[in-house]
C-alpha positions in Angstrom: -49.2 82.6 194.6 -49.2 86.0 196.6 -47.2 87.8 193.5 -50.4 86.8 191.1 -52.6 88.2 193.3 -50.6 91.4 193.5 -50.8 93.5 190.6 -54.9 94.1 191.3 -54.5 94.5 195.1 -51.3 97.1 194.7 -53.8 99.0 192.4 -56.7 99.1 194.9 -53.9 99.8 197.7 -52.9 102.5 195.7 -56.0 104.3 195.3 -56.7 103.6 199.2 -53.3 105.4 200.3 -53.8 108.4 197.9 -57.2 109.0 200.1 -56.0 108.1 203.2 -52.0 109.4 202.8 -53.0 112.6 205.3 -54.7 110.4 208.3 -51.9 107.8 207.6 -48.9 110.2 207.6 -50.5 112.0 210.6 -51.3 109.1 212.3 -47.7 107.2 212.0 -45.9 110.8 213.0 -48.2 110.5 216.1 -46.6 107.1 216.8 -43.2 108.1 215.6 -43.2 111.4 218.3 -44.9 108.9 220.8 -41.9 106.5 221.0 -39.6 109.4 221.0 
């Protein structure tokens, strides 16, 4: 059930990550250093 519903949400995920990929990639190094 979950893999028919994937192909459309990977796509709108997709588009979602290329605008947020800065924020996201900042925000998980901020984690990353912070457990470190």
């Amino acid at each position: 059930f979950f893999l028919c519903q994937r192909p459309q949400k990977a796509k709108v995920t997709e588009i979602h990550v290329r605008m947020d990929c800065n924020g996201c990639v900042q925000k998980i190094k901020r984690a990353l250093s912070g457990i470190n």
